[in-house]
C-alpha positions as CSV (number, residue, x, y, z in Angstrom):
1,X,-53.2,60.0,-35.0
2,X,-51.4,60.7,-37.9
3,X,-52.0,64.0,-40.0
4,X,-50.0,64.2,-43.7
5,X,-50.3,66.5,-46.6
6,X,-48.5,69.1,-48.6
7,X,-47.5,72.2,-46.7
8,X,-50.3,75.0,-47.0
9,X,-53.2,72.3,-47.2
10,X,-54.2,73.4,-43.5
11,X,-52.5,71.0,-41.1
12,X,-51.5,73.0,-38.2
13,X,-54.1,75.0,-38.4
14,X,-56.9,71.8,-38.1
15,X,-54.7,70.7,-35.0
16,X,-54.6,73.8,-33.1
17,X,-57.8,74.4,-32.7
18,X,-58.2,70.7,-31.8
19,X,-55.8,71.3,-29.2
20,X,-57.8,74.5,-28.0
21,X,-61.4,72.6,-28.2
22,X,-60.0,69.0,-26.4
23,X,-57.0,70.2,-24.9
24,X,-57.3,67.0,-21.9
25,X,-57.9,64.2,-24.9
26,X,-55.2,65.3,-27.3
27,X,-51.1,66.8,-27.6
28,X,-49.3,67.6,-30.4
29,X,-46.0,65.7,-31.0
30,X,-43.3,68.5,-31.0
31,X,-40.8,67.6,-33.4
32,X,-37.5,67.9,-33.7
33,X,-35.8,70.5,-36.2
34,X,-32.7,72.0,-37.6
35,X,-34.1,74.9,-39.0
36,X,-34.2,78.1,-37.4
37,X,-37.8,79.5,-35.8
38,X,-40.1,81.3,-37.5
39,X,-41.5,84.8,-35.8
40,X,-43.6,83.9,-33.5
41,X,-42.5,80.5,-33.1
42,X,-41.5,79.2,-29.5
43,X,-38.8,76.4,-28.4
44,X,-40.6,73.3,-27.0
45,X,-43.6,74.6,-28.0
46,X,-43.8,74.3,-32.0
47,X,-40.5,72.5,-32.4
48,X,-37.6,71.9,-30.7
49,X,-35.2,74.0,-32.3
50,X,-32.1,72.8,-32.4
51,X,-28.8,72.5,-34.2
52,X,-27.7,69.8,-37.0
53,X,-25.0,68.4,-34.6
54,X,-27.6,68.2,-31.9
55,X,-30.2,66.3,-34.0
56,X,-27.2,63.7,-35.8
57,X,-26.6,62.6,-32.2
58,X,-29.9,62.0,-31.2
59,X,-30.6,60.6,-34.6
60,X,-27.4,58.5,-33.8
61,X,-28.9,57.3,-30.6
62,X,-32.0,55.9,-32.3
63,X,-34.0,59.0,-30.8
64,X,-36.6,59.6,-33.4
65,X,-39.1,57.2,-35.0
66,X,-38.8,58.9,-37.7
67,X,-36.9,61.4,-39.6
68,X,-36.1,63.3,-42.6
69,X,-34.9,66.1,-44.1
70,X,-36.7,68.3,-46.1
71,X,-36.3,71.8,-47.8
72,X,-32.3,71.8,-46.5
73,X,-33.3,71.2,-42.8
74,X,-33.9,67.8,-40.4
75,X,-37.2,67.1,-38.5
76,X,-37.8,64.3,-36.7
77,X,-40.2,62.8,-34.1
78,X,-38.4,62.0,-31.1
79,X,-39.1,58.8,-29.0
80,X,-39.1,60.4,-25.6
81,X,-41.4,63.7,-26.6
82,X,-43.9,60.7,-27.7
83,X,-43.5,58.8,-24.2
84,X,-44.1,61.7,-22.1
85,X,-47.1,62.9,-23.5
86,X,-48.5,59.1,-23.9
87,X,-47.6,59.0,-19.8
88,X,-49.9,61.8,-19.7
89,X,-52.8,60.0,-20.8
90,X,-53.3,61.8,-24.1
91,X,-53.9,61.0,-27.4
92,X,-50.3,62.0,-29.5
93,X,-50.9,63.7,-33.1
94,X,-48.5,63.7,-35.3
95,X,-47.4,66.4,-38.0
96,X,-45.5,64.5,-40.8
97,X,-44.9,64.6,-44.1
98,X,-45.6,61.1,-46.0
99,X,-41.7,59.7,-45.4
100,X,-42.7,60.1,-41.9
101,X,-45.9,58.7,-42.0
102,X,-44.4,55.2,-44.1
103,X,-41.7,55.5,-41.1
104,X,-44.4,55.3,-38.3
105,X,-46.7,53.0,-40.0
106,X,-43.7,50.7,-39.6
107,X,-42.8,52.1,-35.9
108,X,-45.0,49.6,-34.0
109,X,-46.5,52.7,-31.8
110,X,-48.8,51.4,-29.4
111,X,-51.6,51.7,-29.7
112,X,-51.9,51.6,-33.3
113,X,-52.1,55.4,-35.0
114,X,-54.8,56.1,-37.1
115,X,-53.5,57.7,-40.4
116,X,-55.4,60.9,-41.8
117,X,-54.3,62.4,-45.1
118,X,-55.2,66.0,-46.0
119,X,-55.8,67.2,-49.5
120,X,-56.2,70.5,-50.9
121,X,-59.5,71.0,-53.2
122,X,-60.1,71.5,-56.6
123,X,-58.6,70.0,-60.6
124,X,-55.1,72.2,-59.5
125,X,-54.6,71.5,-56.0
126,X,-50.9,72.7,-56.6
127,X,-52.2,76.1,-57.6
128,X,-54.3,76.6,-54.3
129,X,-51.4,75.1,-52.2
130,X,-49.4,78.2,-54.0
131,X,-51.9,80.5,-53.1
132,X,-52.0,79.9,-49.6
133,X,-48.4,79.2,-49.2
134,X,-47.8,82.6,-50.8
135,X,-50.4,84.4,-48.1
136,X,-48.5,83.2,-45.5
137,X,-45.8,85.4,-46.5
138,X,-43.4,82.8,-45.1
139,X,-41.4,81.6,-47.9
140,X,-38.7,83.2,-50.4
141,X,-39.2,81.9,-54.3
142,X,-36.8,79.1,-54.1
143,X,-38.4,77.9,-50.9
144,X,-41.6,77.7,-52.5
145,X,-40.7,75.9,-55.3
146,X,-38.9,73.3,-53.5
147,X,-42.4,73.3,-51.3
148,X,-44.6,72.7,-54.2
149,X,-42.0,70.2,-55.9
150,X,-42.7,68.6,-52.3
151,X,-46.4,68.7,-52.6
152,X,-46.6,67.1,-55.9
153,X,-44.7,64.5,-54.1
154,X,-46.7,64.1,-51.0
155,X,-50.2,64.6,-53.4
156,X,-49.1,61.6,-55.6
157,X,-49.3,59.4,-52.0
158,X,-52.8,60.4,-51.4
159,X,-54.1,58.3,-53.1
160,X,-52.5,55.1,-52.6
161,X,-54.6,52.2,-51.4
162,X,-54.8,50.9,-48.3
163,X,-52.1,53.6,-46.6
164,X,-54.8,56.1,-45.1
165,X,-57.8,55.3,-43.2
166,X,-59.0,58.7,-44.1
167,X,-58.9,61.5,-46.9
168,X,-60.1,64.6,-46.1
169,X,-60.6,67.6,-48.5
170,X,-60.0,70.9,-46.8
171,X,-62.3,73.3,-49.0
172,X,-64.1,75.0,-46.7
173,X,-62.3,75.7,-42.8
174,X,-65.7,74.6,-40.8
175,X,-66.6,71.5,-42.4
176,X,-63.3,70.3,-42.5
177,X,-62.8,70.9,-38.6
178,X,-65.7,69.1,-38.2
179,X,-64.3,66.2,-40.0
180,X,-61.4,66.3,-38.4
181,X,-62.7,66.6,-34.9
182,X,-64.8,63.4,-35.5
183,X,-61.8,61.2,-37.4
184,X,-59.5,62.6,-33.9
185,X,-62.2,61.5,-31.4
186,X,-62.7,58.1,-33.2
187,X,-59.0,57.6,-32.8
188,X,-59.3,58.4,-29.1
């Protein structure tokens, strides 16, 4: 399954507490990253951190499904993290922005990936993206603008036809889950 939207619209949140609730249906793809970890943050566990030089080689090998860089740093979703957890009998969900998702829409994954898009509510989504990115206390000002810029980005794919076999709103925590559960155990 394949989870997209703009950065503060609720992603990782959504797939933790999958991952806590159906912990023997689904994994998380741990991508690949150049960036370095946030507090908190664990190697192999959210990402595997590791340096530019590290990731061009992989990249170089034809390691990742997909990649990209975004906000001066490279992620990518490498082809033996998805392997091992597909030998493990679980369902894979992937964290990607929308470059990634046109990337593994073209992938040939088998089985097929269900593709979920995630949208902030409201007539100013940007705004509330703002708000939550800013109560994360995570990011500097230029990091957030290059975030929103991002968003804006990612917001105008929403709503192209035929990409997503789902949009979900995120306005309210609960119901969303509950959407999201359902879409993830349709998938599996």
């Amino acid at each position: 399954m394949i989870v997209c939207g703009p950065s503060g619209v609720g992603k990782g949140t959504l797939i933790d507490r999958l991952l806590r609730d159906e912990p023997a249906k689904f994994s998380h793809s741990v991508s690949h990253t150049t960036r370095a970890p946030r507090q908190g943050e664990a190697h192999g566990t959210h990402y595997y951190f590791v340096t530019r030089a590290e990731f061009e080689a992989l990249r170089a090998q034809g390691g990742f499904y997909e990649w990209n860089e975004y906000n001066g740093n490279l992620y990518g979703t490498s082809k033996v993290e998805v392997a091992r957890l597909q030998a493990l009998g679980k369902s894979v969900l992937f964290d990607v922005d929308v470059n990634g998702a046109a990337h593994l829409k073209e992938a040939g994954l088998r089985p097929s990936p269900r593709f979920l898009f995630l949208s902030p509510p409201g007539a100013d989504p940007l705004a509330i993206l703002r708000s939550r990115l800013q109560g994360r206390g995570t990011e500097n000002a230029a990091s957030m603008e290059r975030r929103l810029a991002q968003a804006a980005v990612e917001l105008a794919w929403r709503d192209k036809a035929g990409f997503w076999d789902s949009v979900l709103v995120n306005d309210d925590l609960d119901k969303a889950y509950a959407e999201f559960k359902r879409f993830a155990l349709d998938c599996h």
